[in-house]
C-alpha atoms as one frame of an Amber mdcrd trajectory, in Angstrom:
protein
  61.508 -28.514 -23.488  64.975 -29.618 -25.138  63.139 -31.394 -27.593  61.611
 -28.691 -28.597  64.495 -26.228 -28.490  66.018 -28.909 -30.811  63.144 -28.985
 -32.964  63.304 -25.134 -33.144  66.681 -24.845 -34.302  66.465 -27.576 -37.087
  63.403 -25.657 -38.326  65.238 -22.595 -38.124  68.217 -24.007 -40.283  66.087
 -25.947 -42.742  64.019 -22.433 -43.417  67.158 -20.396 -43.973  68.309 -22.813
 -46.232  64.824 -22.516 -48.379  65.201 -18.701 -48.186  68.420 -18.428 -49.484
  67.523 -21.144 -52.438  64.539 -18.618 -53.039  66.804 -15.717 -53.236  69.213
 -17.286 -55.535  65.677 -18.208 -57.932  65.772 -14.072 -58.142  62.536 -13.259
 -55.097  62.672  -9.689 -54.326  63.342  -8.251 -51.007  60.085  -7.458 -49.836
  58.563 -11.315 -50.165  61.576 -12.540 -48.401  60.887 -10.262 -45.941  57.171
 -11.461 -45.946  58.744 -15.272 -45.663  61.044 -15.233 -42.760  57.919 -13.261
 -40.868  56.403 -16.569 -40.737  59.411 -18.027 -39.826  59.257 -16.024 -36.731
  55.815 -16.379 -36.018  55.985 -19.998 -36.064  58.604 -20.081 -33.870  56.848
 -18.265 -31.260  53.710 -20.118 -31.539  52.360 -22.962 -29.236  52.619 -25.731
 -31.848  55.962 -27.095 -30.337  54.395 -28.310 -27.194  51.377 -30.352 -28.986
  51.251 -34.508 -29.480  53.754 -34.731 -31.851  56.915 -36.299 -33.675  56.881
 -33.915 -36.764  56.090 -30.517 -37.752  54.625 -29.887 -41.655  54.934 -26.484
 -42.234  54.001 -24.391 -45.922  54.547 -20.861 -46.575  54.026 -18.735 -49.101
  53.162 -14.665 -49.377  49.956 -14.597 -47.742  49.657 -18.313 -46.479  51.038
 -20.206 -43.741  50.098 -23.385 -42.739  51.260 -25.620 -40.161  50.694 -29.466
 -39.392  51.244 -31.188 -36.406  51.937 -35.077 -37.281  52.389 -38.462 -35.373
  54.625 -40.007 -36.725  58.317 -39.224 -37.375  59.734 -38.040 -40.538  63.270
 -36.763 -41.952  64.039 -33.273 -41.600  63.506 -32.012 -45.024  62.406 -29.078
 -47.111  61.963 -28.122 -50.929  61.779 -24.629 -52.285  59.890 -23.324 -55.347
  56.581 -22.734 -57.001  54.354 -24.886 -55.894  54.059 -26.910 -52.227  55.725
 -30.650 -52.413  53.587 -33.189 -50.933  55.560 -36.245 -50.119  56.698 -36.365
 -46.757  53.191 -35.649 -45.834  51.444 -38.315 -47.402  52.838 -40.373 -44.969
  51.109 -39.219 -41.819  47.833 -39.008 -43.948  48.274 -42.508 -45.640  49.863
 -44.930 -42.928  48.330 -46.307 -39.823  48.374 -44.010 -37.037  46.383 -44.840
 -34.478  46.241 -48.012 -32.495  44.204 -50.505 -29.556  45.527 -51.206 -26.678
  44.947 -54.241 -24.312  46.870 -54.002 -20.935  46.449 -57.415 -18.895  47.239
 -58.769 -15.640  45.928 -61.398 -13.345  44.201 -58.965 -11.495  42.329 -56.468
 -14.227  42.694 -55.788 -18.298  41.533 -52.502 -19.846  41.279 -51.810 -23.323
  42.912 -48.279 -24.525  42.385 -46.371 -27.746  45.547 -43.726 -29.263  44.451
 -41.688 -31.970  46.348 -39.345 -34.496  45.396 -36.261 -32.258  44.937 -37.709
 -29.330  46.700 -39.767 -26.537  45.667 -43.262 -25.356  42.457 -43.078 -23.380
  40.804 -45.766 -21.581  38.047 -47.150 -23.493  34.558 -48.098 -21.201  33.911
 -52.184 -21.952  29.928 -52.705 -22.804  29.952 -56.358 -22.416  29.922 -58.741
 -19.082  33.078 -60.120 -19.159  35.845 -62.055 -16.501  37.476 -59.164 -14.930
  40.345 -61.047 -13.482  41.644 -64.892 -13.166  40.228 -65.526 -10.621  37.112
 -64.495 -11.816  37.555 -66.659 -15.190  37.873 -69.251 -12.708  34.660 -68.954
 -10.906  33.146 -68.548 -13.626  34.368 -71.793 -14.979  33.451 -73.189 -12.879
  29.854 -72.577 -12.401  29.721 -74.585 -15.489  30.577 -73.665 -19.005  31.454
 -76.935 -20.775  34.565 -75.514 -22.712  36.068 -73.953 -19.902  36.711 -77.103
 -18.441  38.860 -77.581 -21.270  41.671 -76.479 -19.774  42.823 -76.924 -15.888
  45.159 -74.069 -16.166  43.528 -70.746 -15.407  46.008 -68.807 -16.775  44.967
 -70.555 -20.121  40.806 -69.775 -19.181  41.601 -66.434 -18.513  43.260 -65.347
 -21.585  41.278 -67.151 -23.820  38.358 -65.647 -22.324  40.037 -61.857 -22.245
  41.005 -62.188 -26.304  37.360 -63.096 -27.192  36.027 -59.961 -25.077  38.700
 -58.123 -26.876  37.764 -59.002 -29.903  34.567 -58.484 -29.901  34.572 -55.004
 -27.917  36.957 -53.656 -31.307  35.183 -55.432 -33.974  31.932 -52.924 -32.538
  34.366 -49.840 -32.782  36.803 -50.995 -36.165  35.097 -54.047 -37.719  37.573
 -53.792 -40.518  40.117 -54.825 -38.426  42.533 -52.204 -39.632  43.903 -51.032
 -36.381  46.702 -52.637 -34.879  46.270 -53.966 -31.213  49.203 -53.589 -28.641
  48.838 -56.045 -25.409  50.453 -55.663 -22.816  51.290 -58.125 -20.428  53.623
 -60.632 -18.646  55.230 -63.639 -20.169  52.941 -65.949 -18.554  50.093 -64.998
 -20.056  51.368 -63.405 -22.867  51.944 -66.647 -23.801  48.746 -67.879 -23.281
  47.117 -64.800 -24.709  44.977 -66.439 -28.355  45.400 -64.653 -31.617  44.667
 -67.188 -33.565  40.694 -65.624 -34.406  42.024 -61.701 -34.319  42.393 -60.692
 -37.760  44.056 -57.428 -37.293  48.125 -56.553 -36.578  49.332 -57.078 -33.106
  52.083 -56.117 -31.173  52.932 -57.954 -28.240  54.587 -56.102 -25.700  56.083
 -58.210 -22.489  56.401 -56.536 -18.933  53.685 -56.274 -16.216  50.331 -53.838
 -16.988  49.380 -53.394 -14.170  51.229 -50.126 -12.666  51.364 -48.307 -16.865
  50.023 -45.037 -17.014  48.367 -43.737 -20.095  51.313 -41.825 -20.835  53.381
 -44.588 -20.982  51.226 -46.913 -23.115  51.036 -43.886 -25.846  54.507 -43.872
 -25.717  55.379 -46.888 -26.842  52.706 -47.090 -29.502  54.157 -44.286 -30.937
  57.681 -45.681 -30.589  56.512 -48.546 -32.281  53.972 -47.747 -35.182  56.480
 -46.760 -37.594  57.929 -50.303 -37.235  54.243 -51.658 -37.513  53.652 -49.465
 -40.709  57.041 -50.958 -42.367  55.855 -54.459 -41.764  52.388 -54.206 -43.051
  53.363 -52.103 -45.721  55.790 -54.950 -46.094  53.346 -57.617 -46.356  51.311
 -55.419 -48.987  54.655 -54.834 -51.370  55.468 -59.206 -51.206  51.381 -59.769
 -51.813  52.188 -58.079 -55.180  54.260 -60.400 -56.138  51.631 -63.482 -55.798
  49.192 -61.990 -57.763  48.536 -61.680 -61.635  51.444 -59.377 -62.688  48.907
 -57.973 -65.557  48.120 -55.804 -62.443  50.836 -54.526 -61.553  52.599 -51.449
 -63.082  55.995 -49.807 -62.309  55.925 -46.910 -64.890  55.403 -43.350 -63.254
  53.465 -42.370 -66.438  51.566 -45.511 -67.039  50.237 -44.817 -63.313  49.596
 -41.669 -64.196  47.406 -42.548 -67.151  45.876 -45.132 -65.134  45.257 -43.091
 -62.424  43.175 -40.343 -65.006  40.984 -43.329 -65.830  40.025 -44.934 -61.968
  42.137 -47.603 -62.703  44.599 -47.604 -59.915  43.167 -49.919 -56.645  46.901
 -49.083 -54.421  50.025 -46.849 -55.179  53.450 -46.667 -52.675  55.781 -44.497
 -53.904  59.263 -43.689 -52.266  58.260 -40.504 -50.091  62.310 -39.819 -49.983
  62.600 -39.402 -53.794  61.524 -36.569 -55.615  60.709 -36.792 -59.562  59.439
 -32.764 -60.732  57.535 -32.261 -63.803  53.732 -31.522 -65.200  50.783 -33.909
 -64.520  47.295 -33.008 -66.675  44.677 -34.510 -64.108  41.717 -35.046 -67.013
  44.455 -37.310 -68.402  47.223 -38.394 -66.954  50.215 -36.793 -69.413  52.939
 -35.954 -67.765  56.162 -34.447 -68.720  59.155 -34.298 -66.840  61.586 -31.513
 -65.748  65.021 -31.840 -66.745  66.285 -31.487 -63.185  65.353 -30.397 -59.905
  65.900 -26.956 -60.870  62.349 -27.624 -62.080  60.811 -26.752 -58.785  61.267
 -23.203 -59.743  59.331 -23.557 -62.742  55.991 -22.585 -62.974  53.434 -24.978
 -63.400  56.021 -27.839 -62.443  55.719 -30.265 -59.176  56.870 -33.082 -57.705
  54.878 -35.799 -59.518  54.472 -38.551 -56.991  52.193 -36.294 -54.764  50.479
 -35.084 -57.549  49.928 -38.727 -58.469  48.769 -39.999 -55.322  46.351 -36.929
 -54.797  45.075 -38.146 -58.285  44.393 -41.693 -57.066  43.039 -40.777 -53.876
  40.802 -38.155 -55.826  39.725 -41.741 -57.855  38.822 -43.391 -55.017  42.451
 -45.442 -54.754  44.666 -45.393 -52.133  48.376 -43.789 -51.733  50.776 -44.999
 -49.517  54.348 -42.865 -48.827  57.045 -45.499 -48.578  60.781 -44.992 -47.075
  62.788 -47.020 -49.424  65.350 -47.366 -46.974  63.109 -49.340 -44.734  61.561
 -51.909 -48.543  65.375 -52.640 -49.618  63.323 -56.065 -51.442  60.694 -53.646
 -53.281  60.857 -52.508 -57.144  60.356 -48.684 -56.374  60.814 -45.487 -56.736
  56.809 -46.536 -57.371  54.289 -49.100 -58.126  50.706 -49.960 -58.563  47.980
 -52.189 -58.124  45.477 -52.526 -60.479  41.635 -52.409 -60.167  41.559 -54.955
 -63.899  44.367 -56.711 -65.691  46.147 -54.670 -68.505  45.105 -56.339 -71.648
């Protein structure tokens, strides 16, 4: 509940700060009025007990809309014409969901979190070692490369990340999903990632007394960190390949982006550029300040951007540029063909 009430009264401030910006861009009395009834309605709605870390919230006359997100992001707001995108694009364009493994001598489960839902126990549809000492047995009824190793420690997690991996390649065989295991040092240690693909977190303490609760917790705790790092990775990978496919200019995107020619985009979700974007072809022009948010027709152009890549079939990822002090931004691209 003090969450919440802190929640509440950041929300609170951050609105009457985009009220009075409204009233100084000349709104009359009766769509203020309108406004700050949503303001109270929202407040006195149940959305600040849901699964989350964020609120997204749009009003206009006539329209409210309110997201519930994940992930965490900086209390912000913009006022004007049109809604502002960025901080959202985050929660829609980053990781966030995640596997779980938790694993002890005496059991492992496998656990999914999604974005609207806390970590449930997933139901395991192979025949697998449920313990060590069942590893052991089973050993030792005579599979030839379990006698590989005299340790069972070593038997058992070996055999726990092969049923691991193959239970998630049948539910994400992209391998997109981060996996979080949980377990103790000693076979943490012994626990083989060498053939699993996908991100993983390892987490050290014993598994065998955490609740659900507590394994969503610290996936969520965590994710952000596992976003930065794999967004990370992405950002350095540009640098190894053929620069022809790369582009830094916000209006050579743009143009690209028109045409189906943009493969990735990460802009800096904590900047904001205003201006006009044509979506047949990519011309923008830019406002000569902020002050352009209370222009008609004028938005902030990295959302409209990204909505124009995604539209493409591309992909848009929100960056904090804070967290990529090593990257070029505000923004850059990879290209589907090499600029010629």
């Amino acid at each position: 509940m003090a969450d919440a009430d802190r929640a509440k009264v950041a929300f609170k401030s951050a609105f009457d700060d985009a009220l009075n910006q409204l009233e100084d861009a000349g709104i009359s009395h009766p769509v203020r009025t309108e406004i700050a009834q949503s303001r109270e309605e929202i407040l006195d709605s149940d959305i600040w007990h849901k699964l989350s870390r964020s609120l997204a919230v749009f009003v206009a006359p006539g329209f409210s809309e309110v997201f519930v997100l994940p992930n965490r992001i900086e209390d912000h707001f913009d006022a004007g014409t049109t809604f502002s995108l960025g901080l959202l694009w985050r929660s829609v364009t980053q990781i966030q969901e995640a596997f779980a493994l938790t694993l002890s001598a005496n059991e492992w489960k496998l656990w999914h979190a999604t974005p609207t839902a806390r970590a449930t126990e997933l139901a395991i549809s192979g025949d697998y070692p449920d313990s060590a000492s069942d590893a052991t047995n089973r050993g030792s009824a005579g599979r030839g490369d379990d006698r590989l190793s005299g340790d069972p420690y070593d038997l058992y997690a070996k055999r726990v990340a092969d049923a691991a991996q193959t239970e998630l390649a049948a539910i994400n065989p992209a391998g997109n999903i981060p996996l979080f295991v949980f377990a103790e040092e000693q076979l943490l240690g012994r626990f083989d990632v060498r053939k699993e693909g996908r991100h993983l977190e390892l987490v050290r303490g014993a598994a065998d007394r955490l609740t659900a609760a507590e394994i969503d917790e610290e996936i969520r705790g965590r994710l952000a960190e596992v976003n930065t790092t794999i967004t990370a990775a992405e950002l350095a990978n540009l640098g190894e390949i053929d620069q022809s496919r790369v582009e830094h200019d916000l209006a050579a995107i743009a143009h690209l982006a028109a045409q189906g020619s943009v493969e990735a985009m990460w802009f800096d979700m904590t900047q904001d550029v205003w201006g006009t974007l044509n979506p047949e072809t990519g011309e923008i022009s830019y406002a000569p300040d902020d002050s352009g948010a209370f222009t008609p027709g004028v938005g902030e152009l990295f959302g409209q951007i990204a909505t124009l890549v995604v539209a493409k079939g591309g992909r848009a990822v929100a960056v904090r540029g804070s967290d990529q002090p090593d990257w070029n931004g505000p923004v850059v691209a990879h290209l589907r063909f090499a600029l010629t």
